[in-house]
One Martini backbone bead per residue (centre of mass of N, CA, C, O) as a GRO file, in nm:
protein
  171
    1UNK     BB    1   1.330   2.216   5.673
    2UNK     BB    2   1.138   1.973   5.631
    3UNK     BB    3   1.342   1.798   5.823
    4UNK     BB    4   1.231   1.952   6.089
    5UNK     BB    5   0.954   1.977   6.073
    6UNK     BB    6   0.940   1.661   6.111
    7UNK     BB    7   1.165   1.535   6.277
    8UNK     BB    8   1.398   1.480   6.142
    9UNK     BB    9   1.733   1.340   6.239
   10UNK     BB   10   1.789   1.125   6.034
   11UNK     BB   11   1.851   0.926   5.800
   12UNK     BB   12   1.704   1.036   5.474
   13UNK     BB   13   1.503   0.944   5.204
   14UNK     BB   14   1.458   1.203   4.935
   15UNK     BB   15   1.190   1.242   4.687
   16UNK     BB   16   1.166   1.359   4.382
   17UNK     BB   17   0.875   1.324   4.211
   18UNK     BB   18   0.931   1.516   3.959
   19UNK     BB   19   1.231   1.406   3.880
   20UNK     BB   20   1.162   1.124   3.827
   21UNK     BB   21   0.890   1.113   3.636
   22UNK     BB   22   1.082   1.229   3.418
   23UNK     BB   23   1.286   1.012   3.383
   24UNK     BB   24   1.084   0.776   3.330
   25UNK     BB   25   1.008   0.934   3.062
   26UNK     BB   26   1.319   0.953   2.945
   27UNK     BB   27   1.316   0.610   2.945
   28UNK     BB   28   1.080   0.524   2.755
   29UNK     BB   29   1.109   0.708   2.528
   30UNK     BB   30   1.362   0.559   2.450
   31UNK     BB   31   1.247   0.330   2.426
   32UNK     BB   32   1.197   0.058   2.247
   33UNK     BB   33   0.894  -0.067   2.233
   34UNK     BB   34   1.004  -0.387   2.224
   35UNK     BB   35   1.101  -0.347   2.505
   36UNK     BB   36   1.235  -0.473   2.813
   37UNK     BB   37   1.179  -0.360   3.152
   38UNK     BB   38   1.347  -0.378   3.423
   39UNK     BB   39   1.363  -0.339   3.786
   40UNK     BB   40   1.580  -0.260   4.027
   41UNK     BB   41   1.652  -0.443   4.318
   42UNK     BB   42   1.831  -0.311   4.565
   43UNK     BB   43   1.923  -0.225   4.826
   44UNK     BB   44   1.651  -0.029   4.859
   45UNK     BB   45   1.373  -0.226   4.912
   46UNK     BB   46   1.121   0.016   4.836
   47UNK     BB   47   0.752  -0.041   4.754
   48UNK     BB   48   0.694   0.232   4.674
   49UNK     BB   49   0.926   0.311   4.451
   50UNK     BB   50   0.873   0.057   4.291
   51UNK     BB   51   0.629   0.093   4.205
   52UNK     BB   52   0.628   0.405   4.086
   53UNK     BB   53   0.830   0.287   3.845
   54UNK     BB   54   0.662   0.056   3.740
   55UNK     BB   55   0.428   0.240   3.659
   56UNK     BB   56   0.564   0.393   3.467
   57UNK     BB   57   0.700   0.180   3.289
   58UNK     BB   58   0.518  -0.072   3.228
   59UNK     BB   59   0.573  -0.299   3.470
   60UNK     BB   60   0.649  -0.647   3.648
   61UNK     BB   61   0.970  -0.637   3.594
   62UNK     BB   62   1.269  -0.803   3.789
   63UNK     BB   63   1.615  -0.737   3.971
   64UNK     BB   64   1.731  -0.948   4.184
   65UNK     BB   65   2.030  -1.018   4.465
   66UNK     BB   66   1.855  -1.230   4.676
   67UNK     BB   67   1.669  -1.427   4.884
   68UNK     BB   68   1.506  -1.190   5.101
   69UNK     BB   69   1.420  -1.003   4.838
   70UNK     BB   70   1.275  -1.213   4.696
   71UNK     BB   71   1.069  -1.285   4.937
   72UNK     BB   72   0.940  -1.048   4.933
   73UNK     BB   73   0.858  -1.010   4.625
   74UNK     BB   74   0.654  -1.227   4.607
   75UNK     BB   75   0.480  -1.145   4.873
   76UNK     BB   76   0.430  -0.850   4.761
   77UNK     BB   77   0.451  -0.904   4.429
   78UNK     BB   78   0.300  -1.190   4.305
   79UNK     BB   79   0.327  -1.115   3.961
   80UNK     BB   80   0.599  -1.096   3.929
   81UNK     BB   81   0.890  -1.058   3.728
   82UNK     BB   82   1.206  -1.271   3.777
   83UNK     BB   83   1.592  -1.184   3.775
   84UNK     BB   84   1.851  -1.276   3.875
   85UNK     BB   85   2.173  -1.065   3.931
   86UNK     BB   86   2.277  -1.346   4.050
   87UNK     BB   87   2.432  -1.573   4.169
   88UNK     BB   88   2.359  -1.858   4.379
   89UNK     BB   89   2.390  -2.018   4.628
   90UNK     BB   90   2.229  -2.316   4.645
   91UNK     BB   91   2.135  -2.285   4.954
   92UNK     BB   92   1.994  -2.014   4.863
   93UNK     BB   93   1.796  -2.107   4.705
   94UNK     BB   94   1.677  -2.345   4.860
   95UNK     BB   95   1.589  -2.170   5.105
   96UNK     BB   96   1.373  -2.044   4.943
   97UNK     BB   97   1.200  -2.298   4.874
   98UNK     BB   98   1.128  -2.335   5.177
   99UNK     BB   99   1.040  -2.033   5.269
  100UNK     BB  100   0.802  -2.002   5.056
  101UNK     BB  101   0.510  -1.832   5.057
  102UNK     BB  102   0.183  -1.967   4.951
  103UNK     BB  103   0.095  -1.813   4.653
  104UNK     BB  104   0.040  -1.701   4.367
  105UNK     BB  105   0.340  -1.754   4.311
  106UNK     BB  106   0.536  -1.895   4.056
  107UNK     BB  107   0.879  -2.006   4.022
  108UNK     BB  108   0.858  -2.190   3.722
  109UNK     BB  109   0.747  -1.868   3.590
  110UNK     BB  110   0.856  -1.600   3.760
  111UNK     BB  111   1.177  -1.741   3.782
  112UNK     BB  112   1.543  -1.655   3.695
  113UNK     BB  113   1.815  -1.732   3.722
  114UNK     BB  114   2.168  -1.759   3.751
  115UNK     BB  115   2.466  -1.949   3.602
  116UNK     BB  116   2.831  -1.952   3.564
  117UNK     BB  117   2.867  -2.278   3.614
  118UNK     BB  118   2.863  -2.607   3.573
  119UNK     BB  119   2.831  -2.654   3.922
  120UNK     BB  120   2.571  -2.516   3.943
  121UNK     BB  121   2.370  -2.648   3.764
  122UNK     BB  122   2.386  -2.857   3.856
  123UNK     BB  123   2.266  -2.772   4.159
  124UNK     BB  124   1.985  -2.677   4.031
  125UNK     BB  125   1.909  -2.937   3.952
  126UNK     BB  126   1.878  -3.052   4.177
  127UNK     BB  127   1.669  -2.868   4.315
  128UNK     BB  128   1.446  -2.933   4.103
  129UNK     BB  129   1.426  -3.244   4.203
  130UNK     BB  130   1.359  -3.193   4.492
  131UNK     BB  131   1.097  -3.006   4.425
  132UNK     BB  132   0.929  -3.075   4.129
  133UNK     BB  133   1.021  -2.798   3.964
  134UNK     BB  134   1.130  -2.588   3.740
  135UNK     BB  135   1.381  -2.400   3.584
  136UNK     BB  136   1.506  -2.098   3.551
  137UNK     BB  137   1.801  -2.034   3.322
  138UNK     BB  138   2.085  -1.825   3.303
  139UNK     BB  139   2.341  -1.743   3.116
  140UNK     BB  140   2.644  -1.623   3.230
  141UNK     BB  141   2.891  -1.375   3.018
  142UNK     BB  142   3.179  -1.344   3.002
  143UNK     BB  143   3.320  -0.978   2.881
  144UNK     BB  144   3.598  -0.936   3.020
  145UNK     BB  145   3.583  -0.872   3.360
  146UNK     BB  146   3.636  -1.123   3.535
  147UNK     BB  147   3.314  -1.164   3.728
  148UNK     BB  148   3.164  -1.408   3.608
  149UNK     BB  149   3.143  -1.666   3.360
  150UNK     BB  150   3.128  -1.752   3.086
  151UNK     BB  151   3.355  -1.783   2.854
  152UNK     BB  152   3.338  -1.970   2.606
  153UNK     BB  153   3.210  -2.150   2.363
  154UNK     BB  154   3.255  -2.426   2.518
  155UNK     BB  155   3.099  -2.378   2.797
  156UNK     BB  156   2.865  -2.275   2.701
  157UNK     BB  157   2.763  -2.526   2.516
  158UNK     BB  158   2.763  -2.718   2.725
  159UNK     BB  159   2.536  -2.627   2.888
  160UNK     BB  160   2.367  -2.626   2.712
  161UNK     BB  161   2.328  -2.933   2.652
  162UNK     BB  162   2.313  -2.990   2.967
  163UNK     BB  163   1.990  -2.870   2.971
  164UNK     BB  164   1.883  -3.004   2.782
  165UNK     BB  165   1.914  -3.304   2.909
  166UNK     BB  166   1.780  -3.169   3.181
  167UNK     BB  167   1.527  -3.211   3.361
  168UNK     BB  168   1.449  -2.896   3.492
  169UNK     BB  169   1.588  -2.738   3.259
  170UNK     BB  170   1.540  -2.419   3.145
  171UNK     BB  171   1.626  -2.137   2.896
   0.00000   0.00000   0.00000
């Protein structure tokens, strides 16, 4: 009744916020003290909903899944700190860094990449060298559902290794 009222006609989300508060508050409850928690920007990176969770939850903590959504959370809420929630191929992570508008966001603070492979690291070595700053990089480690990353503890350690050598990457 209140999306004919409202005259929508189109698929619309509609956030029950009284149950949203109280899930947030179920969610904070329950995390040990110093606990850090993400909030995910998925599908629908909408920056209403996205501020009222972090904003409920104390964080400005965020987890992107490509270089679009990455760009938008820069130039929009350039003070949280993020961590890509998957591998991106080297040339979408250097469109980010060609494309970001520059602002407050510091991407050698405040963005984390994730890594799967190692000629992955070689190539964001690369792209930090190209940038002239650093990367911070995390390792992906396949846990058993074989959906990519590290298997295990020799290309781990190898990987290891090869940050530590490589200047302009952070683990």
């Amino acid at each position: 009744e209140a999306l004919t009222r409202a005259r929508l006609a189109r698929p619309t989300l509609v956030i029950d916020r009284a149950r949203l508060n109280a899930n947030i508050a179920a969610v904070k409850g329950a995390l040990p003290a110093r606990q850090h928690l993400r909030v995910v920007v998925k599908s629908l990176p909408s920056l209403g909903l996205l501020d009222a969770v972090a904003r409920g939850m104390g964080t400005e903590r965020f987890m992107v899944f490509n270089a679009p959504m990455m760009a938008t959370m820069a130039a929009e809420r350039p003070g949280g700190d993020y961590l890509m929630g998957k591998p991106l191929v080297a040339t979408e992570a250097q469109g980010f860094y060609r494309d970001l508008r520059r602002n407050a966001f510091d991407p050698a603070r405040q963005l984390q990449w994730l890594v799967d492979t190692p000629h992955r690291l070689d190539q964001y070595a690369a792209i930090a060298r190209a940038n002239g700053a650093p990367l911070r990089v995390n390792l992906e480690i396949d846990i058993g559902l074989h959906r990519g990353g590290f298997s295990g503890p020799e290309g781990f350690q190898t990987a290891l290794d090869r940050i530590k050598a490589t200047p302009g990457l952070i683990l």
